[in-house]
Residue, then its C-alpha position, 0 to 999 in steps of 0.5 A: x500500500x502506497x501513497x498514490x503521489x509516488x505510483x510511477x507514470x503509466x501505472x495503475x493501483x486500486x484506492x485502498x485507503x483514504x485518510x481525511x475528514x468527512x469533506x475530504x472524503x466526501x469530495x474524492x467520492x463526488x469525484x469518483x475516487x472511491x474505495x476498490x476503483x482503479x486508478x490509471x496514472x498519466x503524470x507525477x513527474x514535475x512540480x505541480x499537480x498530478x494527472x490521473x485517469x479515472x473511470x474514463x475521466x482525467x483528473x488533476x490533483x494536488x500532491x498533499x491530497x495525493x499523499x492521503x489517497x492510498x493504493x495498491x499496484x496492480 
């Protein structure tokens, strides 16, 4: 289980884990990062946001809320 802000590029990972409030959570779920889905990494090089792909839609993400979304490479 690691922190989704270090899964390489072009890799994928299931969300395992997120730690955070209520809001938090709340807002990841809205957007569709919920528990078991699959997550496709595009871009976590650089500074700046990440760029992940989730259910069909690509998502940019700050690195602090990347590091309390937990995965599992597959």
């Amino acid at each position: 289980m690691t922190p989704l802000g270090y899964l390489p590029e072009c890799r994928s990972g299931v969300i395992i884990y997120i730690r955070g409030g209520r809001r938090l959570v709340k807002r990841l779920m809205d957007m569709g990062l919920t528990l078991g889905t699959l997550i496709h990494m595009i871009k976590s090089s650089g500074p700046g946001p990440i760029l992940i792909e989730v259910r069909g839609s690509r998502i940019a993400l700050g690195r602090g809320i990347a590091m309390k979304i937990f995965v599992k490479e597959v």
